[in-house]
C-alpha positions as CSV (number, residue, x, y, z in Angstrom):
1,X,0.0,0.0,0.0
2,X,1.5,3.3,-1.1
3,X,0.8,6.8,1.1
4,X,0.5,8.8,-2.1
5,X,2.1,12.3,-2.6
6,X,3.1,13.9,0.5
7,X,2.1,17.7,0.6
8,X,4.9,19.8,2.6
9,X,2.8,21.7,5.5
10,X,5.7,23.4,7.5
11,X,9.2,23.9,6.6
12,X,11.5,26.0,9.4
13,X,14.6,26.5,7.2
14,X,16.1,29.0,9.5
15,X,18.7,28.2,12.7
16,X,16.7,27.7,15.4
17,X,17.2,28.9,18.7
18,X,20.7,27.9,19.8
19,X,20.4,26.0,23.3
20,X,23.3,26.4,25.4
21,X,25.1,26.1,29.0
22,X,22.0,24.4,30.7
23,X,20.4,21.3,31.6
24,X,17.3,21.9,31.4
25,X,15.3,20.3,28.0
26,X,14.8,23.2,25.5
27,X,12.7,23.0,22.4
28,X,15.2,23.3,19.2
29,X,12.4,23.1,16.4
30,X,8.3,22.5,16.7
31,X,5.3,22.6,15.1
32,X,2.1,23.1,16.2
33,X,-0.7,21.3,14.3
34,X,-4.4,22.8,14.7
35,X,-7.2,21.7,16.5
36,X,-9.0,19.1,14.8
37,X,-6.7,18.7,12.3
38,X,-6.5,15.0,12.9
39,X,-8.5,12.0,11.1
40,X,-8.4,8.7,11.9
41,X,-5.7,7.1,9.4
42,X,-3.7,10.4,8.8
43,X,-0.2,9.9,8.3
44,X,3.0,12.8,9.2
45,X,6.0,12.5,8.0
46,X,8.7,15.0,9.4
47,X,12.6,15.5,8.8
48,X,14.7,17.5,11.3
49,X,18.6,18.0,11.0
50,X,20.4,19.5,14.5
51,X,24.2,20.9,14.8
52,X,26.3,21.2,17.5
53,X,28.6,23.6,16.5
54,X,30.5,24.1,20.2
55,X,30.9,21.5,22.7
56,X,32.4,21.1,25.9
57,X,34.6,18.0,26.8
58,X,33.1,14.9,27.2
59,X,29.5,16.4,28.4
60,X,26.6,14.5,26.7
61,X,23.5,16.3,24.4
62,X,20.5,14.1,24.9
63,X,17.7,14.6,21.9
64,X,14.0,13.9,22.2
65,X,11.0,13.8,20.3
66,X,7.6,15.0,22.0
67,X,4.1,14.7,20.6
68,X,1.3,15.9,22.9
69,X,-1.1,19.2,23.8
70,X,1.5,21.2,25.6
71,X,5.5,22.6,25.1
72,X,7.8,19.8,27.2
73,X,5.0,17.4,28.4
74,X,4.6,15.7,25.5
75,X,4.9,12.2,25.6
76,X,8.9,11.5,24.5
77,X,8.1,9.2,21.5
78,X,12.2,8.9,21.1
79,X,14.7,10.0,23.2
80,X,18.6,9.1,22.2
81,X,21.2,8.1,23.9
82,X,23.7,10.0,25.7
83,X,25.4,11.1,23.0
84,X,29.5,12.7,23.2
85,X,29.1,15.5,20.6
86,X,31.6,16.8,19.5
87,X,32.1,20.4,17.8
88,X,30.4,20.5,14.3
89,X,28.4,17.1,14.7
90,X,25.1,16.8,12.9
91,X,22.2,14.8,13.6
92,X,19.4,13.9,11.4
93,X,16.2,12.8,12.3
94,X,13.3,11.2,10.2
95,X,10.0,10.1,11.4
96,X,6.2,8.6,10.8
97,X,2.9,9.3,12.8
98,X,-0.3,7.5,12.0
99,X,-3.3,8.1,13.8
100,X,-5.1,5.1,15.0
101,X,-8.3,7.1,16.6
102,X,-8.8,11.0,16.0
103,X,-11.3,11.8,18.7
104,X,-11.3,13.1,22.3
105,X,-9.3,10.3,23.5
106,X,-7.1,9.4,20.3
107,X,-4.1,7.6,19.5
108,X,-1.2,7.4,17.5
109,X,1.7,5.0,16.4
110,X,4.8,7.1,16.0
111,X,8.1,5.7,14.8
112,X,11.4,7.5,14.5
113,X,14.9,7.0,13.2
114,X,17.7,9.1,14.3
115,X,22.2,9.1,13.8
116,X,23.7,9.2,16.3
117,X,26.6,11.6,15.4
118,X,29.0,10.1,18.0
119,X,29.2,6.9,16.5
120,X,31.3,5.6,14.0
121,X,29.6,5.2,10.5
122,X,26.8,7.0,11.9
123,X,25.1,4.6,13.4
124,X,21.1,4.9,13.2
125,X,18.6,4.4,16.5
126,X,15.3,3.6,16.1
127,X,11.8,4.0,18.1
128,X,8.7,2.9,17.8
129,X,6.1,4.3,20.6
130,X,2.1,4.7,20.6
131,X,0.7,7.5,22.3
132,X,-3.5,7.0,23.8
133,X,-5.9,9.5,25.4
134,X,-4.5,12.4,23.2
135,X,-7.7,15.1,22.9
136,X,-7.1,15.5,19.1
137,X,-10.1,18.1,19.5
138,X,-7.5,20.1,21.0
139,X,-4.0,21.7,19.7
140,X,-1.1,18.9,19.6
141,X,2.4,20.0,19.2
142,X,5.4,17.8,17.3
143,X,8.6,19.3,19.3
144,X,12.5,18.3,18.9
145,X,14.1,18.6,22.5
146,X,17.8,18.5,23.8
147,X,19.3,18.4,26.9
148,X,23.0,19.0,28.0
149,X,24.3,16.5,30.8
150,X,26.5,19.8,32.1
151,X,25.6,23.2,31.9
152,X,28.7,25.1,30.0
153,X,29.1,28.1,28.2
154,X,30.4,25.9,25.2
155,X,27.9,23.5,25.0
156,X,26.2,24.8,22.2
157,X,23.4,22.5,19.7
158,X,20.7,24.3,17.5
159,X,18.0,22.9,15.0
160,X,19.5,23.7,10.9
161,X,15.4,23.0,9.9
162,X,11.9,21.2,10.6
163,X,10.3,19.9,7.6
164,X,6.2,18.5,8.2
165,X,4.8,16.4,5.7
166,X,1.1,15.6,5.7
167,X,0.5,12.0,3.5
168,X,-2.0,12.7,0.4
């Protein structure tokens, strides 16, 4: 079974906000998608490239993916590794949502695949999550997190762009 066309919905081109010298998880890139947007058997595709252009050490950068109604309380559908980036590493990630149920109570299957820039040949982790009780009647937001293990001055990592696809 093919998805058909995909129609692009968002794209963020532009550097996101840089998130530095804290520990605290920071949005990098999001989108919000309008209140009863959802159908039951929708499918989103999304792309989403993130730099680290400065980094401090050995300190770790750990990257999520949220889906839910409000900024940070999304339910993490991925979350990486600890991962050792180093200055100028690049991380790509790629993902799926399919809603099972659009209602007042929905759900969704989301699966994602993400490099880890750390690893040799760029190894690729993957995640597969479902999401219930999700008021689709309601706002949801798609949000790309990070966290620093350490807060320092150095510790630097930024989205380059959020792409949304909606399945046509």
């Amino acid at each position: 079974m093919s998805i058909g066309a995909l129609k692009l919905i968002s794209r963020d081109l532009a550097d996101g906000t840089v998130h530095s010298n804290s520990t605290d998880e920071a949005v990098l890139a999001s989108y919000v998608f309008p209140a009863n947007f959802f159908v039951s058997g929708k499918v989103i595709k999304f792309e989403c490239a993130l730099e680290a252009p400065s980094t401090n050490g050995t300190d770790t950068l750990t990257i999520r993916v949220r889906f839910g109604p409000t900024t940070l309380t999304g339910t993490a559908v991925a979350t990486s590794s600890a991962i050792d980036a180093a200055n100028d590493d690049k991380c790509y990630i790629s993902g799926t949502i399919i809603v099972r149920d659009a209602d007042s109570s929905g759900t969704i299957i989301a699966a994602v695949m993400m490099n880890d820039p750390d690893a040799v040949g760029q190894a690729t982790e993957s995640y597969v999550a479902e999401v219930s009780s999700l008021d689709f009647t309601a706002a949801q937001r798609l949000e790309v997190t990070a966290d620093w293990s350490v807060a320092h001055a150095d510790n630097d990592v930024n989205s380059l762009f959020l792409l949304v696809y909606e399945a046509v």
